[in-house]
C-alpha positions as CSV (number, residue, x, y, z in Angstrom):
1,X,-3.2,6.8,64.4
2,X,-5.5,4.0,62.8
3,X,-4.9,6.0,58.8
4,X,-1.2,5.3,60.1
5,X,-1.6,2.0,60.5
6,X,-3.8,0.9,57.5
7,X,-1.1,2.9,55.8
8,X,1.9,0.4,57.1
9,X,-0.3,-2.2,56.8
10,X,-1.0,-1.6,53.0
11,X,2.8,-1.1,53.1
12,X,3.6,-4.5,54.2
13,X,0.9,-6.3,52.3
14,X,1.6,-5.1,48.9
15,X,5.7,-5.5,49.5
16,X,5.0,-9.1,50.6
17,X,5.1,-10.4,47.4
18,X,1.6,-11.9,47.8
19,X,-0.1,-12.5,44.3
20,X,-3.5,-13.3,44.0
21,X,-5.1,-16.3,42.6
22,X,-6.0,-16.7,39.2
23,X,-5.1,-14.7,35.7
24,X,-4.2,-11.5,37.5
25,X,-1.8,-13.3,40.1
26,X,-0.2,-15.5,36.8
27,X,0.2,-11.8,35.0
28,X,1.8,-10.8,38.1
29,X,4.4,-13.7,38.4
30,X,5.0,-13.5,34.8
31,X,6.2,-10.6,35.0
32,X,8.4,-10.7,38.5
33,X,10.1,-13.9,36.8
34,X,11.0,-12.0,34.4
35,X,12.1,-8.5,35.5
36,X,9.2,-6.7,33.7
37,X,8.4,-3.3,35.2
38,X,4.6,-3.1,34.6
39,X,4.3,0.1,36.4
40,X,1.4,2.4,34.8
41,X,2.3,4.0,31.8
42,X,2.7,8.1,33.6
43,X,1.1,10.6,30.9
44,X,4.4,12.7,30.8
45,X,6.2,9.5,29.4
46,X,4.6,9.8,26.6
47,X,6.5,11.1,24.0
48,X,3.7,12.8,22.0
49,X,1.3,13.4,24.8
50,X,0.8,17.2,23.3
51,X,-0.4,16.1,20.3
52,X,-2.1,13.4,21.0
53,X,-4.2,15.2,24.0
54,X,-5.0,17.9,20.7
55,X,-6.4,15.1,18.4
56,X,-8.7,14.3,21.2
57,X,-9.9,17.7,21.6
58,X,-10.6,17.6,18.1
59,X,-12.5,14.6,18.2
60,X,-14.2,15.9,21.3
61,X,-15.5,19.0,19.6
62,X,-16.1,17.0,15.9
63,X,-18.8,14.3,18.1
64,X,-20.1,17.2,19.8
65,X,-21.2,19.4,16.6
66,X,-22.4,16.0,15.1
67,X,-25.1,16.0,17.6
């Protein structure tokens, strides 16, 4: 029952349009005035997720034989 209700209350919190002082709360204003959707960018969006995910491998495995 209470993970229920921090759940709703984090519900209601974050959907009460509350933005925090500062830099962060300006960013988020910013971007409400002006119908930005600053959602986080969702790996599968990524057009060239594949290939980039392989160059990082490769850079993995490059750094590691350096040692």
């Amino acid at each position: 029952m209470a993970g229920l209700l921090m759940l709703a209350g984090m519900i209601w919190f974050f959907s009460s349009g509350y933005t925090p002082p500062g830099i962060c709360g300006e960013v988020l204003r910013h971007n409400q005035q002006n119908d930005i959707d600053a959602s986080p960018l969702i790996y599968s969006d990524v057009d060239n997720m594949h290939e980039i995910e392989h160059d990082v491998m490769l850079m993995r495995r490059k750094s590691a034989a350096a040692r």
